[in-house]
VOPAGU-2260 file (C-alpha; in pm, 1 decimal, decimal comma):
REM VOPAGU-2260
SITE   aa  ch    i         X         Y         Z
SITE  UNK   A    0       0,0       0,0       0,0
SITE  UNK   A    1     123,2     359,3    -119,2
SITE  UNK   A    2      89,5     659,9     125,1
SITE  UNK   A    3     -71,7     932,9     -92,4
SITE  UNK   A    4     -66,3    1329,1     -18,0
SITE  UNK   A    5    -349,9    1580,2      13,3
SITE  UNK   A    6    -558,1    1532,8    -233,9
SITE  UNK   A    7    -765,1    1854,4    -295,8
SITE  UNK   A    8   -1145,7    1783,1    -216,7
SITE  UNK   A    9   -1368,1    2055,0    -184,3
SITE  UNK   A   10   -1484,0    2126,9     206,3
SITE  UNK   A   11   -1815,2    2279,2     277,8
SITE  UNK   A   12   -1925,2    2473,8     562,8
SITE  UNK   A   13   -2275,0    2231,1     689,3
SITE  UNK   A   14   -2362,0    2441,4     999,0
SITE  UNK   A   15   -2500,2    2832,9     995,6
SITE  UNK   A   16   -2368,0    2997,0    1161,1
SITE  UNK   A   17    -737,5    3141,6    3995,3
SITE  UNK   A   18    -635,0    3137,4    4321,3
SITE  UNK   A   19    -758,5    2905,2    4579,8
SITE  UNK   A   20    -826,6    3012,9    4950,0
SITE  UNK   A   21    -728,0    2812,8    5231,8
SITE  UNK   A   22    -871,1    2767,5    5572,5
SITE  UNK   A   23    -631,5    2842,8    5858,9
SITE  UNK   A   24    -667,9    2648,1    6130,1
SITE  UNK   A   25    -757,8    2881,9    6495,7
SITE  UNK   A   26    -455,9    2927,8    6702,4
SITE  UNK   A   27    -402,3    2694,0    6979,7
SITE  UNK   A   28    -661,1    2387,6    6813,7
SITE  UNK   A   29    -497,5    2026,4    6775,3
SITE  UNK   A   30    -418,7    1890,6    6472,9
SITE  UNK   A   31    -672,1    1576,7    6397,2
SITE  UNK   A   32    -440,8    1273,2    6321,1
SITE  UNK   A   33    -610,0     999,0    6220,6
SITE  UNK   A   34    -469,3     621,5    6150,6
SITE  UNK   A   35    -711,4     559,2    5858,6
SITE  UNK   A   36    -573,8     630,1    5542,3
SITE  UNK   A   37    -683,4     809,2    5305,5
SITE  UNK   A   38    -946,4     752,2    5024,7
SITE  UNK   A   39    -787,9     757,1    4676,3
SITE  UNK   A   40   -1037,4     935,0    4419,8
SITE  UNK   A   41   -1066,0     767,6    4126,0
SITE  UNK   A   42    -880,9     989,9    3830,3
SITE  UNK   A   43   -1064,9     987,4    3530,5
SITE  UNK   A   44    -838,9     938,7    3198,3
SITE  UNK   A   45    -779,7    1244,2    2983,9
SITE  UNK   A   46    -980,0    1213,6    2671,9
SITE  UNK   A   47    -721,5    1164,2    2362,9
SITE  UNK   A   48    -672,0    1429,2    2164,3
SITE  UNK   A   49    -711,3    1433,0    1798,0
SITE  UNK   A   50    -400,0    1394,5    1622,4
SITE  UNK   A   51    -334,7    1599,2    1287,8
SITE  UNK   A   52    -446,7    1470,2     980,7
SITE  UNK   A   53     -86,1    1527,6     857,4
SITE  UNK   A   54      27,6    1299,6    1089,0
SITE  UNK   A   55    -176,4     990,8    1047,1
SITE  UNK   A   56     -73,6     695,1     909,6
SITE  UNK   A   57    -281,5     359,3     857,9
SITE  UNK   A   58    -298,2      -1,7     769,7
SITE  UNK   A   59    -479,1    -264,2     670,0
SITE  UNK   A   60    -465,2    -605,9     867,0
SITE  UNK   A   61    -585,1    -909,7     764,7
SITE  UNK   A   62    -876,8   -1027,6     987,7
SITE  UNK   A   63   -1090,0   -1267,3     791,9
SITE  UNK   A   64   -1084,7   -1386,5     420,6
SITE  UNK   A   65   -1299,0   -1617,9     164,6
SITE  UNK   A   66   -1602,0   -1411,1     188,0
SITE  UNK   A   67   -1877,6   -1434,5    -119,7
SITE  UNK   A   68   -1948,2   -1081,5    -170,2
SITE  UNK   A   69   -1885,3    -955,8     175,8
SITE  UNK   A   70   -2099,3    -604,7     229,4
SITE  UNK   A   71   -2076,7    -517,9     555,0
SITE  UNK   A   72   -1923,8    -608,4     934,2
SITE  UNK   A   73   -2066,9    -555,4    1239,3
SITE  UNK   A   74   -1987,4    -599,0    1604,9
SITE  UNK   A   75   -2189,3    -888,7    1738,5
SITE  UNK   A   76   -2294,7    -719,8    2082,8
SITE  UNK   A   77   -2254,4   -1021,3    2393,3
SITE  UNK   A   78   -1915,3    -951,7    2506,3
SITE  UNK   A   79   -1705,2   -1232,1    2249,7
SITE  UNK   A   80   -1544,0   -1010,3    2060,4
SITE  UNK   A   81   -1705,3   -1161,9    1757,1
SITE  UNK   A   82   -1784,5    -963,9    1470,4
SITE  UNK   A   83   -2076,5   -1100,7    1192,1
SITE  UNK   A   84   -1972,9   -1065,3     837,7
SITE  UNK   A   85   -2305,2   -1033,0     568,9
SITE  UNK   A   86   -2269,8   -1148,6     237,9
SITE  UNK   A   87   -2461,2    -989,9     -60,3
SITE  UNK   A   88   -2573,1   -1354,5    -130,1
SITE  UNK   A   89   -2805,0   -1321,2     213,8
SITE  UNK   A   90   -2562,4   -1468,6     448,4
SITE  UNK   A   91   -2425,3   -1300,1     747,0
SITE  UNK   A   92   -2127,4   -1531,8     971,0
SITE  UNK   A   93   -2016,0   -1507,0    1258,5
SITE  UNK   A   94   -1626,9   -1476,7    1334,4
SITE  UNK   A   95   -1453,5   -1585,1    1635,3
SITE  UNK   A   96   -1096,0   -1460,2    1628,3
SITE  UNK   A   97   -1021,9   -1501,5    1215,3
SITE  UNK   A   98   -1251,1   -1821,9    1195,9
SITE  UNK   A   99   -1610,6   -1832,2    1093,8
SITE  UNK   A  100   -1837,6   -2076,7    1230,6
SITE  UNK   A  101   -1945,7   -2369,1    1011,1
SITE  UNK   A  102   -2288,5   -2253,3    1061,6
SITE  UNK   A  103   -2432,9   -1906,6     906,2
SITE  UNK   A  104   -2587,3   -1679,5    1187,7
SITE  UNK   A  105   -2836,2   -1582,0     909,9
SITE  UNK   A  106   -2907,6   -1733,0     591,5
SITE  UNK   A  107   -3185,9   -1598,8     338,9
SITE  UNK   A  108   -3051,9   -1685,4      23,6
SITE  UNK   A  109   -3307,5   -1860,4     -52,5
SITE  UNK   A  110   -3543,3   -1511,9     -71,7
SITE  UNK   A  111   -3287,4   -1247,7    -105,0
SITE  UNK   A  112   -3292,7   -1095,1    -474,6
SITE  UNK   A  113   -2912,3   -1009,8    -572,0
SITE  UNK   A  114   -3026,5    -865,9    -897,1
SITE  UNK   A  115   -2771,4    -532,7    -937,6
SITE  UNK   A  116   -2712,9    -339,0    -615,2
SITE  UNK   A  117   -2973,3    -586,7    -474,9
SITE  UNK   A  118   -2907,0    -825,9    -134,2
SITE  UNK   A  119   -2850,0    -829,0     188,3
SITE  UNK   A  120   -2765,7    -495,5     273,4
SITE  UNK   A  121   -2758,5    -376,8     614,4
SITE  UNK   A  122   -2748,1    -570,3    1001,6
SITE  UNK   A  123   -2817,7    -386,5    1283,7
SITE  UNK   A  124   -2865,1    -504,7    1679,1
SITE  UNK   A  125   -3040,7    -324,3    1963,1
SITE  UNK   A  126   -2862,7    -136,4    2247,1
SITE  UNK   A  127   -3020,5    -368,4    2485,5
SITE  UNK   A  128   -2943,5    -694,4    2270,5
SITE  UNK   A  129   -2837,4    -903,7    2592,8
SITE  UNK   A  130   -3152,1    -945,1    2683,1
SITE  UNK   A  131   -3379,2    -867,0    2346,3
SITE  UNK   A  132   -3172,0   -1149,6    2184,3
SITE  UNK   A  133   -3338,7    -969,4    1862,8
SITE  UNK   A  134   -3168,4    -858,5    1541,6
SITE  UNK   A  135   -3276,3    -623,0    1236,9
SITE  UNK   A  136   -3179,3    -661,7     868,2
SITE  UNK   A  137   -3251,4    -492,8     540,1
SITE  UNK   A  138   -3292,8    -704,5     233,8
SITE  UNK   A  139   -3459,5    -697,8     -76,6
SITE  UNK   A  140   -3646,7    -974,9    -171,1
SITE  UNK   A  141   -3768,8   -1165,8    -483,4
SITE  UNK   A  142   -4010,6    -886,3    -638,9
SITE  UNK   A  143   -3700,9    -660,3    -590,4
SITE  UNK   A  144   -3863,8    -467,6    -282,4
SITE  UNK   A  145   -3662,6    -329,4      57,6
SITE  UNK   A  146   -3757,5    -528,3     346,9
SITE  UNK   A  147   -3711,3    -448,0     703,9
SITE  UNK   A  148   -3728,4    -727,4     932,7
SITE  UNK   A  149   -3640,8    -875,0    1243,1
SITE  UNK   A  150   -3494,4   -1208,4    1401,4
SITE  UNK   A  151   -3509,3   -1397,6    1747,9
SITE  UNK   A  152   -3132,2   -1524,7    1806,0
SITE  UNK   A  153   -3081,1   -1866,0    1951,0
SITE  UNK   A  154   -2733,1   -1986,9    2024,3
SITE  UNK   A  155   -2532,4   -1854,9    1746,6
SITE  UNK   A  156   -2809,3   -1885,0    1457,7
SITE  UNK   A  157   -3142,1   -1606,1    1392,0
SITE  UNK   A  158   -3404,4   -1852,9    1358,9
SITE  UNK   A  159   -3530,1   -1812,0    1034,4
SITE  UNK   A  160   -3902,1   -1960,3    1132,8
SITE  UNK   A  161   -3919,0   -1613,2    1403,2
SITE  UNK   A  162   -3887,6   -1346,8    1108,1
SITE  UNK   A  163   -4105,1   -1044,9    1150,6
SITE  UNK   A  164   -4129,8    -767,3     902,8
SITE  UNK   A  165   -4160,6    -486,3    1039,4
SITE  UNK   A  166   -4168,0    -293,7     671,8
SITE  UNK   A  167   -4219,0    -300,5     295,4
SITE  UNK   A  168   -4086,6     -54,3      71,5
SITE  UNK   A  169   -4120,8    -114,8    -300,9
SITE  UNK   A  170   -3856,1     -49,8    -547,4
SITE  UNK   A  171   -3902,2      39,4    -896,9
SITE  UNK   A  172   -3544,0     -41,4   -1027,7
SITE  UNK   A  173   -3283,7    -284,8    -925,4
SITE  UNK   A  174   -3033,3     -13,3    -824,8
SITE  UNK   A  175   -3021,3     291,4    -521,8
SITE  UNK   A  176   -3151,2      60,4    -244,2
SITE  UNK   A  177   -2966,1     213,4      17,4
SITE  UNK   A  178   -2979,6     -45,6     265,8
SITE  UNK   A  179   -2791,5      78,1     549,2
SITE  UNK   A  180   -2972,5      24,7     919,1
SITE  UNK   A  181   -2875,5     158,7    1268,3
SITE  UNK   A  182   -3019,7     200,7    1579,4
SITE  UNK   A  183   -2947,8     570,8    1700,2
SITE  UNK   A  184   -2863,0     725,2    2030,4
SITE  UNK   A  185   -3189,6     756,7    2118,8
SITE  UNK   A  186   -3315,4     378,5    2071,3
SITE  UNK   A  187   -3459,1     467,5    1714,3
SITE  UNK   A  188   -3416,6     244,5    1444,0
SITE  UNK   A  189   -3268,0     468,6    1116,0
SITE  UNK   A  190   -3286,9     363,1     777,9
SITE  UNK   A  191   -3112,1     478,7     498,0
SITE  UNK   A  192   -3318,3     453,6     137,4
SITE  UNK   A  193   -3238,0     543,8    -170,1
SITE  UNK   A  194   -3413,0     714,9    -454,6
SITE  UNK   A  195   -3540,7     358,8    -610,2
SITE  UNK   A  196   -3325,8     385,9    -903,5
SITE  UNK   A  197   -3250,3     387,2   -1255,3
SITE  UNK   A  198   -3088,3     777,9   -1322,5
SITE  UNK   A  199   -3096,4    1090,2   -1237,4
SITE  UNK   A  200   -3449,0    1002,7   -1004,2
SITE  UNK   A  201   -3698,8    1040,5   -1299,6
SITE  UNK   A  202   -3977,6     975,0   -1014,8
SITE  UNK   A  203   -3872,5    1241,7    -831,6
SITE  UNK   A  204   -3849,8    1048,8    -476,9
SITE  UNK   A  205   -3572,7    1211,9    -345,4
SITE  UNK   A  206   -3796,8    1525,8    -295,3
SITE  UNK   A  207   -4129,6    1374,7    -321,3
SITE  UNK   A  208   -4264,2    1435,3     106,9
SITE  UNK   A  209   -4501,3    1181,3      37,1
SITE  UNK   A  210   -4226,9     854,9     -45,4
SITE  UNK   A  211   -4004,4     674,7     167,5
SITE  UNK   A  212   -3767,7     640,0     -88,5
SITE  UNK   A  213   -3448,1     882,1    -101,3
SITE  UNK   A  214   -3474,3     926,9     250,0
SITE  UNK   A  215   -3317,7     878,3     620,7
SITE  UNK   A  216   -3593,8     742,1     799,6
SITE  UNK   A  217   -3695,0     700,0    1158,9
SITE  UNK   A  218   -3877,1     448,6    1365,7
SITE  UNK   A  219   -3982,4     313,5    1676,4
SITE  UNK   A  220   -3958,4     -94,6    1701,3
SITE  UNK   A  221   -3896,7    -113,0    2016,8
SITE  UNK   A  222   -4116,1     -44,9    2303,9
SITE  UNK   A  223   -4014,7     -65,2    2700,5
SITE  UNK   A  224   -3684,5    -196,4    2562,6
SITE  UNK   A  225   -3801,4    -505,1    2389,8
SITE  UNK   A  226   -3917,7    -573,8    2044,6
SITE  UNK   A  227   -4250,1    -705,4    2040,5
SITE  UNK   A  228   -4404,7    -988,5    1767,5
SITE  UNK   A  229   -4762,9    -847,2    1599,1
SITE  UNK   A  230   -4687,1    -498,9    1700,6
SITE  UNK   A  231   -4644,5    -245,5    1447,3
SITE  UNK   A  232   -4383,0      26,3    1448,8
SITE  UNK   A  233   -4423,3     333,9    1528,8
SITE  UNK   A  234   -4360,1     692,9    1346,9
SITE  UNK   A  235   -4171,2     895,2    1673,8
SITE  UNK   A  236   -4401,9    1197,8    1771,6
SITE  UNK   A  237   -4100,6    1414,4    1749,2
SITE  UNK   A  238   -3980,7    1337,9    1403,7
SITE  UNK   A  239   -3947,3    1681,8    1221,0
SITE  UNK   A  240   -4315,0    1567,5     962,1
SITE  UNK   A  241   -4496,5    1378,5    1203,2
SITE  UNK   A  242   -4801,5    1618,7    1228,0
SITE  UNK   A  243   -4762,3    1748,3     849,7
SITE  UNK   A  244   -5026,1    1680,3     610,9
SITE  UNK   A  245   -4920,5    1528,4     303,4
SITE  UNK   A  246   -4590,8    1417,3     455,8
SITE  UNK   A  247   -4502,1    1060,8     535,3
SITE  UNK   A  248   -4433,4    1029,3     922,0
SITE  UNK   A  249   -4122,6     797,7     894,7
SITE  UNK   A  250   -3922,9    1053,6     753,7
SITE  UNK   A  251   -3583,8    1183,7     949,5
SITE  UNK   A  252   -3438,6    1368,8     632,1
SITE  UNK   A  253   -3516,8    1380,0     288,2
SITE  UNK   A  254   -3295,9    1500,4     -57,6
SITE  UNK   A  255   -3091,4    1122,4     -71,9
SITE  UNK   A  256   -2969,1     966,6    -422,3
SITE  UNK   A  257   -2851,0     667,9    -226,8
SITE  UNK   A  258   -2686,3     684,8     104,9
SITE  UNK   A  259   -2491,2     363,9     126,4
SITE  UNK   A  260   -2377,9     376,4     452,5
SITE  UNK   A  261   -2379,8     574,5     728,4
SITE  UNK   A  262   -2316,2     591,4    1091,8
SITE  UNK   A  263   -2331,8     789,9    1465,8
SITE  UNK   A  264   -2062,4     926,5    1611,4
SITE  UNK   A  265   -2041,1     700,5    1983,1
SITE  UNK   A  266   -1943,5    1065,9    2164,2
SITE  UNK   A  267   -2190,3    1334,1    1997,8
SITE  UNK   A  268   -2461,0    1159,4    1839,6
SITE  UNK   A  269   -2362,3    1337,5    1553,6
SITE  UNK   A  270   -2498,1    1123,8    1188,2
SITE  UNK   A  271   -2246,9    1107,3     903,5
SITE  UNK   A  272   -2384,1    1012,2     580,5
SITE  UNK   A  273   -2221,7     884,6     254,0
SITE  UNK   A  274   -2447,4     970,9     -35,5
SITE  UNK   A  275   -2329,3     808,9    -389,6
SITE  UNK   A  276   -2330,3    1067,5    -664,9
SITE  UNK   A  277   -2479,8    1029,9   -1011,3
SITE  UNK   A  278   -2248,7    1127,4   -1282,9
SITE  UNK   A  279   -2014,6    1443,2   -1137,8
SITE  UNK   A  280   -1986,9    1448,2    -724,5
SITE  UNK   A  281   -1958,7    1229,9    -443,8
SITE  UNK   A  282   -2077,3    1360,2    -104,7
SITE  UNK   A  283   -2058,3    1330,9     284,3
SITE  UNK   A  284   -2344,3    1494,8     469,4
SITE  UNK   A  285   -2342,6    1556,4     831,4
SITE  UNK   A  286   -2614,1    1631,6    1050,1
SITE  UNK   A  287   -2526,0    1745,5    1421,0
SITE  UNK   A  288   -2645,3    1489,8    1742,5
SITE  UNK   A  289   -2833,6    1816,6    1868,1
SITE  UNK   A  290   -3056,8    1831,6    1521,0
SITE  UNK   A  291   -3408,7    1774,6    1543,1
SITE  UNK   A  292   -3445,0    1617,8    1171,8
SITE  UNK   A  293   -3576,6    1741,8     903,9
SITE  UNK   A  294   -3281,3    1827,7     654,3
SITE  UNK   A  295   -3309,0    1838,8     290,1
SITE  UNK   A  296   -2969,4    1747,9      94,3
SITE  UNK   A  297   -3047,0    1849,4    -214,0
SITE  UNK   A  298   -3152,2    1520,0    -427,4
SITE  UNK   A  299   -3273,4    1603,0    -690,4
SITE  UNK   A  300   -3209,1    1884,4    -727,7
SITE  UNK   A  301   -2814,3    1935,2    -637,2
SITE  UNK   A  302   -2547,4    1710,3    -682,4
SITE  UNK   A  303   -2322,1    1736,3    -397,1
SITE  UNK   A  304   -2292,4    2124,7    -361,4
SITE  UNK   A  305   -2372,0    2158,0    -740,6
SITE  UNK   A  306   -2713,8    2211,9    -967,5
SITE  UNK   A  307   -2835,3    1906,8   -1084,1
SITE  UNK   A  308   -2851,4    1907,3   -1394,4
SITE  UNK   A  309   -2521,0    2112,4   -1405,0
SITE  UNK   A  310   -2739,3    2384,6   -1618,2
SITE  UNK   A  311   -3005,7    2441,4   -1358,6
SITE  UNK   A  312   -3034,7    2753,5   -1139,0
SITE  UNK   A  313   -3205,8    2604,6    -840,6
SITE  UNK   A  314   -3186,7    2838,0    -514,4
SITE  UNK   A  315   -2999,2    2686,4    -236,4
SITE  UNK   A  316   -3206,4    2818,6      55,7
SITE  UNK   A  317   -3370,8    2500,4     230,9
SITE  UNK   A  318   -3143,5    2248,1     130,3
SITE  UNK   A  319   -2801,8    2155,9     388,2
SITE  UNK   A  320   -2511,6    2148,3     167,3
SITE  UNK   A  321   -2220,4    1847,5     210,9
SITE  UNK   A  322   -1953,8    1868,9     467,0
SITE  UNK   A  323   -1718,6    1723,0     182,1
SITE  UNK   A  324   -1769,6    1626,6    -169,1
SITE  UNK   A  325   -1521,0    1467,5    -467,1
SITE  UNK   A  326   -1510,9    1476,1    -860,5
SITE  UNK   A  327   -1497,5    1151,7   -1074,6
SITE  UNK   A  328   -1128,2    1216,3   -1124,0
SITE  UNK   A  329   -1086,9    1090,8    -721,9
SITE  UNK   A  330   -1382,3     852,4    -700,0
SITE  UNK   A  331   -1703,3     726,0    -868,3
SITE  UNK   A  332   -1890,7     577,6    -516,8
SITE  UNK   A  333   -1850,7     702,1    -203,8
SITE  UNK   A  334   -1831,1     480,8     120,6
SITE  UNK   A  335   -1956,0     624,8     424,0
SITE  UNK   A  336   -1795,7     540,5     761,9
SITE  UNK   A  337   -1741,3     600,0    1113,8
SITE  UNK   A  338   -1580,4     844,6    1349,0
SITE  UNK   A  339   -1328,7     676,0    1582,8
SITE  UNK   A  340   -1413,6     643,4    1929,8
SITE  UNK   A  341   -1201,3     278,9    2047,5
SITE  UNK   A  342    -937,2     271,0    2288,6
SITE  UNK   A  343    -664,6      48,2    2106,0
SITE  UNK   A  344    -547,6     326,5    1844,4
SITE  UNK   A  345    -570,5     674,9    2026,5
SITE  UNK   A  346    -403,0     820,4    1705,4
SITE  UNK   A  347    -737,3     793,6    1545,7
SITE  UNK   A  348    -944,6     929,3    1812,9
SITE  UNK   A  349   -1225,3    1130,7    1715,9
SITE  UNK   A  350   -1143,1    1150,1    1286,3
SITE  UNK   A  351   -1375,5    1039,1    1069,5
SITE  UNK   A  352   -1327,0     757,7     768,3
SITE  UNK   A  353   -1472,6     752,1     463,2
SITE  UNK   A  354   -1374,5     544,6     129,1
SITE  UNK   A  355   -1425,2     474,1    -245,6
SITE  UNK   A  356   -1576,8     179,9    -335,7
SITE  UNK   A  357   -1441,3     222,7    -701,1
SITE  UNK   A  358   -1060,4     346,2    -639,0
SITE  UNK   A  359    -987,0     163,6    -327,5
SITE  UNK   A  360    -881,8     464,0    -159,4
SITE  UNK   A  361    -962,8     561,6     212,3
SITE  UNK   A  362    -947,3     947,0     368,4
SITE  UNK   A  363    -964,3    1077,2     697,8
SITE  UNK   A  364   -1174,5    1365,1     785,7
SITE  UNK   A  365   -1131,5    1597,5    1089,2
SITE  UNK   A  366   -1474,6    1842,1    1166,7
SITE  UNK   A  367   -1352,7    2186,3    1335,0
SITE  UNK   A  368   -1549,8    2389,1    1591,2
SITE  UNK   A  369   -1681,4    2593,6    1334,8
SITE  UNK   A  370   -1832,1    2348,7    1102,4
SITE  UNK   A  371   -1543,1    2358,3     886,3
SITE  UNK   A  372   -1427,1    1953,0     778,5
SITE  UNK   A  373   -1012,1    1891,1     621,6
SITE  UNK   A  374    -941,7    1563,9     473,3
SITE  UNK   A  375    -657,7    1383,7     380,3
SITE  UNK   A  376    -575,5    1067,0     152,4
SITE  UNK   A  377    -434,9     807,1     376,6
SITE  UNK   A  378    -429,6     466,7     162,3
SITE  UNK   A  379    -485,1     405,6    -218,0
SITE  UNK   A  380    -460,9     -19,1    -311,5
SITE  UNK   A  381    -703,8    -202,8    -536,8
SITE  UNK   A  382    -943,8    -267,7    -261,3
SITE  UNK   A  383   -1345,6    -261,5    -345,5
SITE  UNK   A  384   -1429,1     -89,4     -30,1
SITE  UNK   A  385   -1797,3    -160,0      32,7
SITE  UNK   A  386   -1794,5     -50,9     393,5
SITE  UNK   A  387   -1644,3      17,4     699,6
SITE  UNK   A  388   -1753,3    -145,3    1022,5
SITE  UNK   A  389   -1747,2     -79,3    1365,7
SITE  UNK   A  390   -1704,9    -390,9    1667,9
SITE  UNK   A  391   -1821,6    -393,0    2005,2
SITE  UNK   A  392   -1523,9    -195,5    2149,2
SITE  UNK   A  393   -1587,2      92,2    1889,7
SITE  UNK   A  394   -1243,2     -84,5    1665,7
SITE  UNK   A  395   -1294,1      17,3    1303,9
SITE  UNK   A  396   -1286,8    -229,8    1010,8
SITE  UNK   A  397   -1300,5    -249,8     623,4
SITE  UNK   A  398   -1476,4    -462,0     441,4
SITE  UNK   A  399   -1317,0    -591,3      66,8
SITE  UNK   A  400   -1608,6    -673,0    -187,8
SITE  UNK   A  401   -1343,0    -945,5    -276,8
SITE  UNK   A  402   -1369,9   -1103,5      13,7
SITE  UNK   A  403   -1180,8    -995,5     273,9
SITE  UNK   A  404   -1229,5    -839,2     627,1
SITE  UNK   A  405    -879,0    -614,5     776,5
SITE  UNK   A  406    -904,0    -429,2    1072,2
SITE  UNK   A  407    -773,0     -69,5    1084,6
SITE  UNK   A  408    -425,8      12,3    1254,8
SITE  UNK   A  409    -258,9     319,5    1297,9
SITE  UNK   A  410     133,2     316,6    1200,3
């Protein structure tokens, strides 16, 4: 792997903008002596600070290999250290330390549709999975349409016989499924969708208030902690369209071409979002932990920060520009990933990686007080990145659409 320098991307601005007294003792009083000694206070660790993108160096180490179509890793949540690997096939594994176990955790190839960017797409498991023993994936199915469903766990396996869907989302074309899922800071289950296809969004979804397609969406599946069979989800009552008319209630944030993968940031809350581009930009959009939903990024009608089409005029009030975008000379498909909040490499400590799916290259991004993001090039190789993942300690890894699974390491 080759060390590459700064390679120009353009950064845009997402946000709008002693002395101690002490006591003297009175003349003449004892001193207290006592034989118990004292209590030591427990001395919280000093949070790492970031170190300059300048400085950081990374590889890649080999974790797992011999994957089918690997899409995404996860951290399986009990305290192993596992991770589960998913397959676009519709098979997710298990790994124990390199090794898979002989049996899948998940299989539904037999009703996952793999027809273009079609599969198994996205794995997600509660905050309170010890005792849920529940897990959500996205698929599509045989008639091409999203499906959000969920799985009792039993041993190591989701029984297949305990599936409940939770949500059907038709798709009109093969392609822009989205398919990330991820339960948010606040117990909420997100789902990333994309615009349902084909190009340039000739249904006009991304903007359409009334489709759940080319959106982040929001729902409730769990309720007092638990998931529970028969019950329908819920539409949160403080999602930003909840009480609008003519507005579908699931929707978090709208304006998406296809937002691949995305993630929370473990400290702030804060969502970062990797939206693939359609013929000229590639984007990261950002939305702070403190927002109350309701963002519009622009699909269709901008491009990253550009008109779309490039000869449009469109006004750019209402619409939340990227935090960082890229032209097709750096990448064709951006891969969203995750803000680093582990222990074992304190050089990464709060930076943010993203990737190219297309030109196997992988950037870290620093966000300023001010809103302002710089990024730097860190690794270029003839990887298919398809997405990062984070385990159960908050350790980052990639995923290789060839079929392999390396953990991230800083030099």
């Amino acid at each position: 792997m080759r060390i590459r320098t700064l390679v120009p991307v353009l950064v845009v601005a997402v946000l709008l903008a002693g002395t101690v007294g002490c006591k003297k003792e009175p003349a003449g009083e004892p001193d207290v002596v006592s034989d118990t000694p004292p209590v030591e206070q427990p001395v919280e660790s000093a949070e790492p600070t970031p170190t300059p993108l300048g400085d950081l160096k990374l590889t890649l180490e080999p974790v797992a290999a011999g994957f089918e179509q690997p899409l995404y890793v996860t951290g399986y949540p009990d305290g192993s250290g596992r991770i589960v690997v998913l397959e676009k096939t519709g098979r997710a594994w298990l790994v124990d330390d390199g090794a898979r176990l002989p049996e899948p955790f998940l299989d539904l190839s037999a009703v996952v549709s793999t027809q273009s960017e079609q599969g198994l797409l996205g794995m997600a498991f509660p905050p309170n999975y010890a005792d849920n023993r529940t897990v959500w994936v996205d698929y599509t199915r045989g008639d091409g349409a999203t499906v959000i469903s969920s799985f009792s766990v039993e041993g190591d396996v989701a029984a297949l016989a305990s599936e409940y869907v939770w949500l059907v989302i038709p798709q009109p074309y093969p392609n822009h499924n989205g398919g990330m899922i991820a339960f948010g800071p606040d117990q909420m289950l997100y789902i990333g969708m994309g615009d349902g296809g084909s190009g340039g969004d000739p249904q006009g979804n991304g903007q359409n208030p009334q489709s759940l397609l080319g959106k982040m969406l929001r729902i409730n599946v769990l309720f007092d902690g638990t998931a529970v069979a028969s019950t329908p989800y819920t539409a949160p009552t403080d999602n930003p369209f909840v009480d609008q008319p003519g507005w579908a209630p699931e929707i978090w944030a709208l304006g998406l071409r296809n937002p691949w993968r995305f993630s929370f940031d473990r400290k702030t809350g804060d969502l970062w979002i990797g939206d693939v581009g359609q013929n000229l930009w590639e984007e990261i959009d950002f939305q702070p932990g403190s927002s109350a939903g309701g963002e519009n990024y622009g699909w269709n009608t901008w491009e990253a920060a550009h008109p779309f089409p490039p000869e449009a005029s469109p006004p750019a009030e209402g619409f939340t520009m990227p935090v960082i975008e890229y032209d097709r000379q750096t990448g064709t498909s951006v891969t969203g990933g995750y803000v680093y909040r582990g222990e074992a490499q304190p050089m990464f400590w709060g930076t943010y990686f993203y990737a190219d799916f297309s030109f196997g290259r992988i950037w870290a991004a620093q966000r300023a007080g001010d809103g302002s993001v710089q990024t730097r090039e860190l690794i270029d190789n003839d990887m298919l990145i398809a997405s990062f993942g984070e385990d159960e300690d908050g350790e980052l890894y990639v995923v290789d659409f060839n079929g392999g699974v390396y953990r991230m390491l800083a030099e």
